[in-house]
C-alpha positions in Angstrom: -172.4 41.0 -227.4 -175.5 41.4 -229.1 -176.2 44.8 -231.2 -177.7 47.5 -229.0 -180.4 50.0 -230.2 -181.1 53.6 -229.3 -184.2 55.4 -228.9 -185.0 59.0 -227.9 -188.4 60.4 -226.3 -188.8 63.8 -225.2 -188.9 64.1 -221.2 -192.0 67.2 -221.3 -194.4 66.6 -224.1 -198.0 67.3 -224.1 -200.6 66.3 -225.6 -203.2 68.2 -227.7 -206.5 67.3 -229.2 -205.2 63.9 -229.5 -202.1 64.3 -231.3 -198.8 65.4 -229.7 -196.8 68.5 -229.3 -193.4 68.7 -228.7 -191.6 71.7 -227.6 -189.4 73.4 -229.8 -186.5 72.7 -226.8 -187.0 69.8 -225.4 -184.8 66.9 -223.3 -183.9 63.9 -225.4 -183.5 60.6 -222.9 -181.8 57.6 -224.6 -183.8 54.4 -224.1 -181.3 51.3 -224.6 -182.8 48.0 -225.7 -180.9 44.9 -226.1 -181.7 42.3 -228.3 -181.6 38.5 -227.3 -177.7 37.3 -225.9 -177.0 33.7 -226.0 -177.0 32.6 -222.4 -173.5 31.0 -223.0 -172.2 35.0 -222.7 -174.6 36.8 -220.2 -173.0 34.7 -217.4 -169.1 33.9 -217.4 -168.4 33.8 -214.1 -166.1 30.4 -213.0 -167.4 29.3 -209.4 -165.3 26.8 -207.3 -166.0 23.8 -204.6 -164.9 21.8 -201.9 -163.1 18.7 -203.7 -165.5 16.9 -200.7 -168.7 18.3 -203.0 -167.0 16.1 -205.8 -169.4 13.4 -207.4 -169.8 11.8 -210.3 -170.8 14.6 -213.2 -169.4 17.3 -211.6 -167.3 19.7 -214.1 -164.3 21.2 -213.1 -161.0 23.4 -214.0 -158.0 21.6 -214.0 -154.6 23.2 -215.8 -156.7 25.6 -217.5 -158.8 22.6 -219.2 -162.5 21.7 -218.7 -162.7 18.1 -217.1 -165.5 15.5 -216.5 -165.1 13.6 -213.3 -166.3 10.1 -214.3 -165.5 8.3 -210.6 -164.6 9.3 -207.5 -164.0 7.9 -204.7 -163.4 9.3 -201.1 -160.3 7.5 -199.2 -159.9 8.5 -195.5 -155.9 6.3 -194.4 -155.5 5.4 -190.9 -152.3 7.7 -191.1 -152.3 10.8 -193.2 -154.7 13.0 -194.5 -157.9 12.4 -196.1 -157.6 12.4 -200.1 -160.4 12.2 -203.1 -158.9 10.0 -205.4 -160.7 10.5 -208.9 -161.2 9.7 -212.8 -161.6 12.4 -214.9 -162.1 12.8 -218.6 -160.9 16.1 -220.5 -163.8 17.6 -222.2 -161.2 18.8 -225.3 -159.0 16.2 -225.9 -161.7 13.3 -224.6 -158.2 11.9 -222.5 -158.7 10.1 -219.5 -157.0 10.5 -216.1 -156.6 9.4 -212.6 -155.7 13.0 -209.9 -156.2 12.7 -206.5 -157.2 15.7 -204.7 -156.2 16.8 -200.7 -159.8 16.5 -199.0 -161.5 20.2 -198.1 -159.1 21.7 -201.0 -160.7 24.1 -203.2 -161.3 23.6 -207.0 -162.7 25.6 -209.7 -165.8 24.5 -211.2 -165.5 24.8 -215.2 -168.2 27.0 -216.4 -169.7 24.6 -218.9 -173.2 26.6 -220.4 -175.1 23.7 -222.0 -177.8 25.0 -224.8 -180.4 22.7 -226.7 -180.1 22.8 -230.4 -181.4 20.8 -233.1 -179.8 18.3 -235.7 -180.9 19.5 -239.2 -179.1 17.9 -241.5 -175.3 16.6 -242.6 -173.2 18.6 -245.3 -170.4 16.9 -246.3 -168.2 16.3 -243.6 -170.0 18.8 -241.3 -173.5 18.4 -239.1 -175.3 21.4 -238.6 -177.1 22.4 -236.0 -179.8 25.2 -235.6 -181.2 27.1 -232.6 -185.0 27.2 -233.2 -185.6 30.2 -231.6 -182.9 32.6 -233.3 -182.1 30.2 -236.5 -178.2 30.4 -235.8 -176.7 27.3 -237.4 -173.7 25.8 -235.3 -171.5 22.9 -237.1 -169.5 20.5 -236.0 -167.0 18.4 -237.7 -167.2 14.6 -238.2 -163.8 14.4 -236.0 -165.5 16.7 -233.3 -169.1 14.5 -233.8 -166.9 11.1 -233.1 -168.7 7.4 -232.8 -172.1 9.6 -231.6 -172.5 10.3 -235.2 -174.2 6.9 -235.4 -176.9 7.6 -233.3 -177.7 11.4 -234.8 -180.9 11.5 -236.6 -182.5 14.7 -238.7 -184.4 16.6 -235.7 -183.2 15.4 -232.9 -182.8 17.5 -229.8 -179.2 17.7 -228.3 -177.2 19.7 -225.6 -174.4 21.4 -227.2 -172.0 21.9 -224.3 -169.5 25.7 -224.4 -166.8 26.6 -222.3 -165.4 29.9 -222.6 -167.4 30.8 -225.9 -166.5 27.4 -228.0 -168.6 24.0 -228.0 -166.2 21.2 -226.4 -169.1 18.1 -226.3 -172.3 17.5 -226.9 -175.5 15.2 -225.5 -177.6 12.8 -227.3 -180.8 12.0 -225.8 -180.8 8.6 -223.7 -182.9 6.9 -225.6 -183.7 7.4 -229.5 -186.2 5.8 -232.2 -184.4 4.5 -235.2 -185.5 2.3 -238.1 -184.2 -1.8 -238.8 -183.3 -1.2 -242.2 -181.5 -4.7 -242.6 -181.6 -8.0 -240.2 -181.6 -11.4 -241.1 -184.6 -12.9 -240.4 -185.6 -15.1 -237.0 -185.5 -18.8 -237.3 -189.0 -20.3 -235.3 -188.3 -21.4 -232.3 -185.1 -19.3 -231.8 -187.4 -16.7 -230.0 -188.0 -19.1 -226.9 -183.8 -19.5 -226.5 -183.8 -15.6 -226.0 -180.9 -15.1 -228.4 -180.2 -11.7 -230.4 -178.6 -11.3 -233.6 -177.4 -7.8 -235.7 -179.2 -5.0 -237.1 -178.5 -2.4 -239.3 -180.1 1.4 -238.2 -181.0 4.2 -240.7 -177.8 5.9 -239.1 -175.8 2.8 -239.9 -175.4 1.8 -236.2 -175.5 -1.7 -235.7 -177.1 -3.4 -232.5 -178.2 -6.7 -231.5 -181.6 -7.5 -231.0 -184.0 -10.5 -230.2 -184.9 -12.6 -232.7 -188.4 -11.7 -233.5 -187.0 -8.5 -234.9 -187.7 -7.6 -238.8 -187.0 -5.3 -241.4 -188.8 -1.7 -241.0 -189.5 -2.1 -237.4 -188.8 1.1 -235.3 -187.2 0.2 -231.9 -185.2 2.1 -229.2 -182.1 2.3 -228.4 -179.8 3.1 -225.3 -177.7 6.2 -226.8 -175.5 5.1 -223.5 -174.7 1.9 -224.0 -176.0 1.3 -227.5 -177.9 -1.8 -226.4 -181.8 -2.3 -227.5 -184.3 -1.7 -225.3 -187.7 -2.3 -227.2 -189.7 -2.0 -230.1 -191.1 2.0 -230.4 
């Protein structure tokens, strides 16, 4: 919780020739004021849904662990009950699982708070991370950052995902502007066969692109599926 602040005003002052006059007795009211709280703490209530509300996205409890559901799929037997049979990937341990839930049962949803920080810069083996509007500084570890490190670039937006008070993923935006900082050069002629041939990224990704690509060309790229989309 955030620091708290007291003030105290007196409840029957008057005022005198422009200046003011307290009492020698007077009634001291405390006046509370609370500075900024990360929204990740103001609200830490857990909600829970039908498992029929399940869809692809949705974020839920599971054995005490956060989970993404990554597929679903609703199966209605000719004999039997009705059943949600789904995919779901654990936001901690990045496992992936198959659970089937009775249709109508209740689950709870995992309160995920997502907050928008920036990528400032790497030190060492840690990237750090800074809200711009209170200048806290968050880091992650290359094990937590994983193969999404190769798409990160100094000031870039991302969505740092909490759960209970600790950061268990985050987002890169879908589509990012990075610099060819080495490709072999396009043979003429090649272009018209539509082929594609690897290129290096200022984050050391490596993607294919066409053939008319060069060296210091900005293009974009598909954080999703890390495929190329066009030149910037």
């Amino acid at each position: 919780m955030a620091g708290v602040f007291s003030f105290y005003l007196s409840s029957n002052y008057c005022f005198r020739s422009s200046s003011i006059h307290f009492p020698s007795k007077s009634t001291l009211i405390p006046i509370r004021i609370f500075t900024k709280t990360p929204l990740r703490y103001r609200y830490p209530k857990i909600f829970a849904f039908s498992s029929n509300d399940i869809k692809v996205g949705s974020n839920i409890e599971v054995d005490g662990a956060p989970w993404r559901v990554i597929e679903f799929l609703h199966v209605k037997p000719g004999k039997g009950a009705a059943f949600v049979r789904t995919k779901m990937r654990n936001y901690v341990t990045g496992n992936t699982v198959e659970k089937t839930f009775r249709a109508g049962s209740t689950i709870p949803e995992a309160n995920i708070m997502k907050e928008t920080k920036q990528f400032t810069y790497k030190d060492g083996s840690q990237y750090v991370f800074m809200d711009l509007s209170t200048y806290e500084e968050i880091r992650l570890n290359e094990a937590d950052v994983g193969d999404k490190k190769k798409w990160l670039k100094e000031g870039m937006d991302c969505n740092l995902l909490f759960w209970n008070g600790r950061i268990i993923d985050f987002d890169l935006p879908i589509t990012v502007q990075l610099t060819v900082v080495d490709v072999d050069p396009g043979l003429r002629g090649d272009t018209a066969q539509g082929g594609t041939k690897p290129a290096t990224l200022d984050t050391g990704a490596v993607v294919n692109v066409p053939l008319f690509v060069n060296i210091g060309e900005e293009i974009l790229v598909d954080t999703r599926t890390g495929q190329y989309m066009s030149r910037a």
